[in-house]
VMD Tcl script that draws the C-alpha trace (Angstrom):
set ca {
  {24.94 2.70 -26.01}
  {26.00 2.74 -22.30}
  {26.24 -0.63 -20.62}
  {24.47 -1.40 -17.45}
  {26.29 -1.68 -14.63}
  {24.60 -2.03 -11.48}
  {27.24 -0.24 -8.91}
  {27.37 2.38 -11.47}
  {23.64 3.07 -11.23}
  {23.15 3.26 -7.39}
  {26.72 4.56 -6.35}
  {24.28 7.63 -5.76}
  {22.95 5.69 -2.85}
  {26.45 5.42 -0.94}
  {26.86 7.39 2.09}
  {23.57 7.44 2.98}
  {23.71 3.39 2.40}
  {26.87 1.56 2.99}
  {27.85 -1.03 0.69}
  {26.69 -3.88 2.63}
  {23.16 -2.15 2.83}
  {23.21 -1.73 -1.28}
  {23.99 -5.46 -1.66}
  {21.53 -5.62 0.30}
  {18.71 -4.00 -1.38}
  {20.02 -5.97 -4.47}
  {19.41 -9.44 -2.99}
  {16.05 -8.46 -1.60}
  {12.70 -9.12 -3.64}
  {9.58 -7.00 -2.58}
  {6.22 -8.21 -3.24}
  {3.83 -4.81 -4.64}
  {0.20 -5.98 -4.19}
  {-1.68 -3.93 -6.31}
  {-0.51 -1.52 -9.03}
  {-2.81 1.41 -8.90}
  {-1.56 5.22 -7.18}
  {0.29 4.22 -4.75}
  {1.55 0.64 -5.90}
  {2.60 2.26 -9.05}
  {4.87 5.19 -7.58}
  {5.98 2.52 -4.47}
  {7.09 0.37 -7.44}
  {9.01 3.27 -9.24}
  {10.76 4.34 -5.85}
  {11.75 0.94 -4.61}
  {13.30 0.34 -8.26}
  {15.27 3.68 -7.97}
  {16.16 2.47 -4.38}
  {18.33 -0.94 -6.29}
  {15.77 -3.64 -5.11}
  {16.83 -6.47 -7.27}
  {13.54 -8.58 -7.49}
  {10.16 -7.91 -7.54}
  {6.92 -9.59 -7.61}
  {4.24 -7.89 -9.05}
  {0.01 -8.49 -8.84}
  {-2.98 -6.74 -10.08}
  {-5.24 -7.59 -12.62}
  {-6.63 -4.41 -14.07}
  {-5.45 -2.37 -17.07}
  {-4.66 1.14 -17.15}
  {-7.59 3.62 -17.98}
  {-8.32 7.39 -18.61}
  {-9.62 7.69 -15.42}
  {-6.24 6.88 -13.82}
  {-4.65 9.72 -15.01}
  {-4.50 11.90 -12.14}
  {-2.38 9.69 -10.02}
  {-1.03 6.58 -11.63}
  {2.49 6.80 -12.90}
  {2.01 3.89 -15.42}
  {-1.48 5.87 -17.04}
  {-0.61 7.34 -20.29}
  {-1.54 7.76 -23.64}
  {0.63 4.77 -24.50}
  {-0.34 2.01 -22.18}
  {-4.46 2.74 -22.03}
  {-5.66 -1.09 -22.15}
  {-2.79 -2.34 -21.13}
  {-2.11 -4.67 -17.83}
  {-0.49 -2.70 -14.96}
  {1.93 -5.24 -14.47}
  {3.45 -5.40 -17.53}
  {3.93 -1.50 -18.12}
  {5.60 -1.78 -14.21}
  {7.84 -4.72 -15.59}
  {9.29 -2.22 -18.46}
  {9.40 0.74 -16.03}
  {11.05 -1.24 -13.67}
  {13.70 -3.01 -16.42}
  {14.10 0.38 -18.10}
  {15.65 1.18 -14.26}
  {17.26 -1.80 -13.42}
  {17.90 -4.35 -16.80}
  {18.99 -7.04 -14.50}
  {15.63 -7.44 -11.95}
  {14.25 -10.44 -11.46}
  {9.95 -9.69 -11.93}
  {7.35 -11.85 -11.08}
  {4.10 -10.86 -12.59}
  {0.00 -12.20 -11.58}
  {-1.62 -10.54 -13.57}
  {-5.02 -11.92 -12.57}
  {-4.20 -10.49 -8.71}
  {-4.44 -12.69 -5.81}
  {-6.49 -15.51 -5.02}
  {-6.40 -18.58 -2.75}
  {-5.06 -20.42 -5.80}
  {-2.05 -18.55 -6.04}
  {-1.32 -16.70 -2.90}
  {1.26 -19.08 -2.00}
  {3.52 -18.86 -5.20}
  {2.77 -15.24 -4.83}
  {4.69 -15.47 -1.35}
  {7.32 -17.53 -2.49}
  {11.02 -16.00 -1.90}
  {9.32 -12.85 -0.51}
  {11.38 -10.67 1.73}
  {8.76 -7.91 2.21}
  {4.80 -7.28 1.50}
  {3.50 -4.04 0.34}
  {-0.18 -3.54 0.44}
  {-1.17 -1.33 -2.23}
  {-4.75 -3.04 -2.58}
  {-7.74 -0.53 -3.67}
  {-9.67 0.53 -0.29}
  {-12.76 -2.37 -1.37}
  {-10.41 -5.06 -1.58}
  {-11.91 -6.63 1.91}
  {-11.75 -10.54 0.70}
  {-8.08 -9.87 -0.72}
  {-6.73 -8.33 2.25}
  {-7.69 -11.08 4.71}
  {-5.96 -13.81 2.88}
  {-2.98 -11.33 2.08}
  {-2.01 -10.71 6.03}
  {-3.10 -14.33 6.56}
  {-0.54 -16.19 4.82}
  {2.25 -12.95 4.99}
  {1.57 -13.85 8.89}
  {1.95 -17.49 8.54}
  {5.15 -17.09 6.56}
  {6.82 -14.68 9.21}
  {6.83 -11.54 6.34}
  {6.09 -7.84 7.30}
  {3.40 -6.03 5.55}
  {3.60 -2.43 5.24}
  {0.77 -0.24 3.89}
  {-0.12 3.43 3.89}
  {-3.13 4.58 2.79}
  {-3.65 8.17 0.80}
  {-5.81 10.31 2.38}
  {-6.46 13.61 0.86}
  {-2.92 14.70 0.13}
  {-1.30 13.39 2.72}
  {-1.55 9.40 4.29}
  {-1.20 7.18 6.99}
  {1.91 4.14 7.93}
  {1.39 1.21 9.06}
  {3.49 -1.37 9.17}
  {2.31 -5.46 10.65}
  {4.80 -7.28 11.96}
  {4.36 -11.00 11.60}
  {5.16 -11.25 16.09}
  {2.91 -8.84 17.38}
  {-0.63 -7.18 16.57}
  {-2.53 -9.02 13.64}
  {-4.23 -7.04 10.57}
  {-7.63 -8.24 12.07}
  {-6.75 -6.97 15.68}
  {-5.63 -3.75 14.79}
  {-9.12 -2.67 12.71}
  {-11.00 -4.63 15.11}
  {-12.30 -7.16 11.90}
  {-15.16 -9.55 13.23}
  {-16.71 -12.59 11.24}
  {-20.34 -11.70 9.69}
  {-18.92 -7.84 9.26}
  {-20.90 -7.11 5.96}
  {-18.96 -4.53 3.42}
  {-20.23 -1.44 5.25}
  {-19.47 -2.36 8.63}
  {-15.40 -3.36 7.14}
  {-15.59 0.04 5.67}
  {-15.96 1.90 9.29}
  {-13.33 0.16 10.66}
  {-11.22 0.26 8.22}
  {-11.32 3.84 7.88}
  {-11.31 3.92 11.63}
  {-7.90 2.74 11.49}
  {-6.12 4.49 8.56}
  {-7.73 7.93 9.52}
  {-6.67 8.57 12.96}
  {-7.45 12.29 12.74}
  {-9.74 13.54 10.29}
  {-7.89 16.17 8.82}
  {-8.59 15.32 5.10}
  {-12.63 16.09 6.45}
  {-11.91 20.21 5.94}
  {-11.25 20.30 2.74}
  {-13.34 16.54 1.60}
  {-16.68 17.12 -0.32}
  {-19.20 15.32 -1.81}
  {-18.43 15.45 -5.15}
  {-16.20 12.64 -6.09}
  {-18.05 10.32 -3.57}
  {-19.79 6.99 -4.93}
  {-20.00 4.40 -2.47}
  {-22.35 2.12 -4.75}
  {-19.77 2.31 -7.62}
  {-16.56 1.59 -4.81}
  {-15.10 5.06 -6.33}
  {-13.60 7.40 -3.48}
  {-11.85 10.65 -4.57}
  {-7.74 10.90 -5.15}
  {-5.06 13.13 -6.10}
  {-1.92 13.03 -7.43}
  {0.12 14.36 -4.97}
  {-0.42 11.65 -2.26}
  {0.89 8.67 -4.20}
  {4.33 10.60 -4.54}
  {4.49 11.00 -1.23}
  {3.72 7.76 0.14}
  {6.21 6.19 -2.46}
  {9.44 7.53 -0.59}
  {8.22 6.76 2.97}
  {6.99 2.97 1.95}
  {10.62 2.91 0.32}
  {12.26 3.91 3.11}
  {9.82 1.41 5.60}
  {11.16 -1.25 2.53}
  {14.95 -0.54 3.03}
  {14.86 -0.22 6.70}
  {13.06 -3.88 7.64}
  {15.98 -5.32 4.51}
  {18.98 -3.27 6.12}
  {17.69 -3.10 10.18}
  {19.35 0.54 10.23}
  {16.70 1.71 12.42}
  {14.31 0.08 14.78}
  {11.40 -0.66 13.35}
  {7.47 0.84 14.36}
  {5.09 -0.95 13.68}
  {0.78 -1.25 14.90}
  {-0.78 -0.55 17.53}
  {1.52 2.73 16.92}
  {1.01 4.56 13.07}
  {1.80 7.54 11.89}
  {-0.60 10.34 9.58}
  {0.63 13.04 7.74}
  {-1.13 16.18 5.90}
  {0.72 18.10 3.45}
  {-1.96 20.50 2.90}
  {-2.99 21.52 6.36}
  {0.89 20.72 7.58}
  {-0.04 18.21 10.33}
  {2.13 15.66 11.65}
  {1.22 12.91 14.50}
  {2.28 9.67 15.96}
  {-0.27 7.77 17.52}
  {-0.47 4.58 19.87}
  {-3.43 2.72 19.88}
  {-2.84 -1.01 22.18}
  {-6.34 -1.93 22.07}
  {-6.47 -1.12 18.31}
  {-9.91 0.19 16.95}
  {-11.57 -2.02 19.78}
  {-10.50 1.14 22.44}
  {-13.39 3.00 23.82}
  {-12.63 6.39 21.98}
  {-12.69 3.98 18.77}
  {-15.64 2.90 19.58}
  {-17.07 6.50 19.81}
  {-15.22 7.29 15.81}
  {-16.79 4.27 14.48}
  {-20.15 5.12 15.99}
  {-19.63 8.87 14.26}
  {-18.39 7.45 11.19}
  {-21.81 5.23 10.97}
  {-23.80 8.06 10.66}
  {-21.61 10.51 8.33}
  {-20.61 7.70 5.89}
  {-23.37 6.83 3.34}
  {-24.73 3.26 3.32}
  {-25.38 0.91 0.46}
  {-28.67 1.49 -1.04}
  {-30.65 -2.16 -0.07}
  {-30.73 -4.93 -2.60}
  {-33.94 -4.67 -4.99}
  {-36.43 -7.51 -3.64}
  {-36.95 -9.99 -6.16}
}
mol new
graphics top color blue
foreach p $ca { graphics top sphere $p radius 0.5 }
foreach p [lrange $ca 0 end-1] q [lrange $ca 1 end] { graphics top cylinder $p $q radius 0.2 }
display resetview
């Protein structure tokens, strides 16, 4: 059998990285918050990249539904916690990574040790995930850490990436206190659609508000796991400045559109205004609770 050797296994890197920047990456540990599409694949690429620690949360277990886009979903690991079939992908990669696993998510109980040592956040939380979110860029704020994200949309996605100095998670969708789940919805699609490409090609069919299911594909994940990679290894290495909100960036593979966008005043702008207005008439609301 081959022994592991770390230099041997991301020499591969070099020339694109220097030395310094792979030492780097090694030293670094990268907090995945969630574990589903995208956390899965961002997990797989940063692995491949040489990160050398990782801390890992989500408390589901793989299903047959996941099939179509989460790179841990197989025959072999149906029932199975997320995190631990990431742990093994990730040690089958890199033997000598450090993994921290919650497998119960995050919570105010733990969101602190979850933190701990943390050199970078990736949101990977599923869209519904309102309550988890808050206290995630909360306490990622408070600690100085940046939180990148990027949403699949159709097959393509969005970027955004929070720095812990300027615009705040809450700013930048234009969050208020006594927003109920629909209202958190609109402006949170507000924000991580910026032009509705995915809307051409989106039908009805795989929609189910009620149930929290939204429609997904494969190919999106994939994508989003080299650019969230790259975000990862430029705020560790500084090679490039960094972007991050009010400006984002959207991509469609399908349609082959590309845009940066600037938005200072967040979704609070006027023409925001006008998108959330549209998107409160073309988004289905919650049926209303029974009356007792």
């Amino acid at each position: 059998m081959t022994a592991y050797d770390y230099l041997t296994a991301f020499k591969r890197n070099l020339g694109f990285l220097d030395k310094t920047e792979q030492q780097k990456l090694r030293g670094a540990r990268v907090a995945v918050i969630g574990l589903g599409g995208t956390g899965g694949a961002q997990v797989h690429a940063l692995a491949r990249l040489g990160i050398g620690a990782f801390t890992l949360a989500d408390p589901d277990v793989y299903e047959l539904i996941n099939f179509n886009r989460q790179i841990g979903a197989t025959m072999n690991t149906i029932g199975r916690a997320k995190t631990a079939v990431m742990a093994e992908l990730v040690h089958s990669i890199n033997p000598e990574a450090d993994i921290r696993l919650f497998d119960q998510g995050i919570g105010p109980g733990n969101i602190a040790e979850v933190l701990e040592g943390v050199d970078v956040v990736v949101d990977s939380l599923d869209f519904y995930c309102f309550k988890e979110r808050f206290l995630l860029y909360r306490h990622a704020r408070e600690r100085g850490l940046w939180v990148v994200t990027s949403p699949p949309l159709g097959f393509g996605f969005t970027l955004l990436n929070f720095d812990p100095q300027g615009m705040s998670f809450e700013d930048y969708f234009g969050f208020d206190e006594g927003m109920d789940e629909f209202e958190l919805s609109v402006s949170l699609i507000a924000g991580i659609l910026p032009r509705p490409w995915m809307m051409r090609y989106l039908n009805q069919d795989g929609l189910d508000p009620a149930a929290h299911q939204l429609p997904s594909v494969g190919a999106a994940p994939f994508m989003i796991a080299g650019v969230i990679a790259t975000e990862v290894m430029n705020l560790i290495t500084r090679k490039q400045p960094v972007r991050a909100v009010p400006e984002v960036m959207q991509f469609d593979a399908l349609l082959q559109q590309f845009r940066k966008l600037r938005y200072p005043r967040g979704m609070r702008g006027p023409l925001q205004q006008i998108k959330k207005a549209l998107l409160r008439r073309r988004l289905p609301r919650p049926a209303p609770a029974a009356r007792p």
